[in-house]
C-alpha positions in Angstrom: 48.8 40.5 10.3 47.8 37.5 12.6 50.4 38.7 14.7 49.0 42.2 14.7 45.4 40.7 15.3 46.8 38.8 18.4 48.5 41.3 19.9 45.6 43.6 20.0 43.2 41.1 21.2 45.5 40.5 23.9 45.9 44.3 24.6 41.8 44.4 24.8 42.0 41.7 27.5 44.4 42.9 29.8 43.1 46.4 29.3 39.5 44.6 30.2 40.1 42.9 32.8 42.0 45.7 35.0 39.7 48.0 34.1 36.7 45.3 36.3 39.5 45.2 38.9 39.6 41.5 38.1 43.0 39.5 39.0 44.0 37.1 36.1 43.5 34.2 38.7 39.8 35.8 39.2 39.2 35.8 35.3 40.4 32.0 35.6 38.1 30.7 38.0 35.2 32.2 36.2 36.5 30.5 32.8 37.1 27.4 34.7 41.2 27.5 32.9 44.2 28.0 34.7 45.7 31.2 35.6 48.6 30.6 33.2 46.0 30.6 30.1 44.9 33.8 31.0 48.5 35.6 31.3 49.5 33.7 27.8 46.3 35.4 26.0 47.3 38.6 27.9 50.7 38.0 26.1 50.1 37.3 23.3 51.4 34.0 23.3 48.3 32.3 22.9 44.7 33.1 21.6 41.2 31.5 22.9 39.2 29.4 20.9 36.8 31.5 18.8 34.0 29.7 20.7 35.1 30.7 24.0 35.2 34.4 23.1 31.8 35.3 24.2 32.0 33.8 27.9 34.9 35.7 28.3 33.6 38.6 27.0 31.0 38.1 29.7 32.8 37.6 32.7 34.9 41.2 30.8 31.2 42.5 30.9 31.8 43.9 27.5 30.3 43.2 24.7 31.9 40.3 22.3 32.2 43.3 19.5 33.8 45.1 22.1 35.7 42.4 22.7 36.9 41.3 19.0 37.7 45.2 18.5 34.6 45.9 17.0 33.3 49.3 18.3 29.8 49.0 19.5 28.8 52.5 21.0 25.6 50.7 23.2 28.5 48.7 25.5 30.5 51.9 25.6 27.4 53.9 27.2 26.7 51.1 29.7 30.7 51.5 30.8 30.7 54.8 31.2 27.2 54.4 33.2 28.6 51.9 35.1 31.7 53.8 35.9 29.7 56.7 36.6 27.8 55.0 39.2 31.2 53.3 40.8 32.6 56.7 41.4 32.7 58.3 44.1 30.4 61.5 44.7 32.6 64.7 43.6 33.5 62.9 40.7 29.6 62.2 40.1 29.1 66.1 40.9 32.4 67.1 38.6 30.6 64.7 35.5 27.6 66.5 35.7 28.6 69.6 35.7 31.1 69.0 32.6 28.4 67.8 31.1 25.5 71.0 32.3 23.6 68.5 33.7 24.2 70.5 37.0 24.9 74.5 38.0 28.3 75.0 39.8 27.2 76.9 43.4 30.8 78.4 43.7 30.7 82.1 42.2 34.2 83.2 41.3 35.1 86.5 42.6 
């Protein structure tokens, strides 16, 4: 089971951190580690210190439920917000309209 628990909370970072566009050096520098800590807890061949899990959770920008695997539906709004607001503007228009939030001009015919 711990190996279970690691490998998901290694899954979660990696996942994380490409999803910022962050580079596993970048997430280093923040943490103040080496680059090599980072790709082991990506692996799975090491974990971080319970105490470190909320910085890194920070410099994720998710929250440390999120983080730990612990759904938390507030953090999951403000990523799809934020990655609303990162995209470009037809995929803005396309979001709004799947959601009715907008009216399609194009008629079909």
């Amino acid at each position: 089971m711990v190996n279970d628990e690691r490998a998901r909370l290694a899954a979660r970072l990696k996942e994380y951190r490409r999803l910022i566009g962050l580079t596993q050096q970048q997430v280093a520098d923040k943490l103040n580690k080496p680059q090599t800590t980072i790709s082991a807890w990506e692996r799975g061949v090491a974990m971080p210190d319970a105490n470190q899990l909320p910085d890194i959770a920070d410099v994720l920008g998710v929250s440390f439920l999120d983080l730990c695997g612990v759904p938390d539906a507030h953090s999951n709004d403000k990523r799809l917000i934020d990655a609303y607001h990162r995209a470009d503007e037809t995929t803005q228009k396309n979001i709004r309209l799947l959601l009715g939030l907008e009216r399609s001009d194009h008629v079909d015919k």
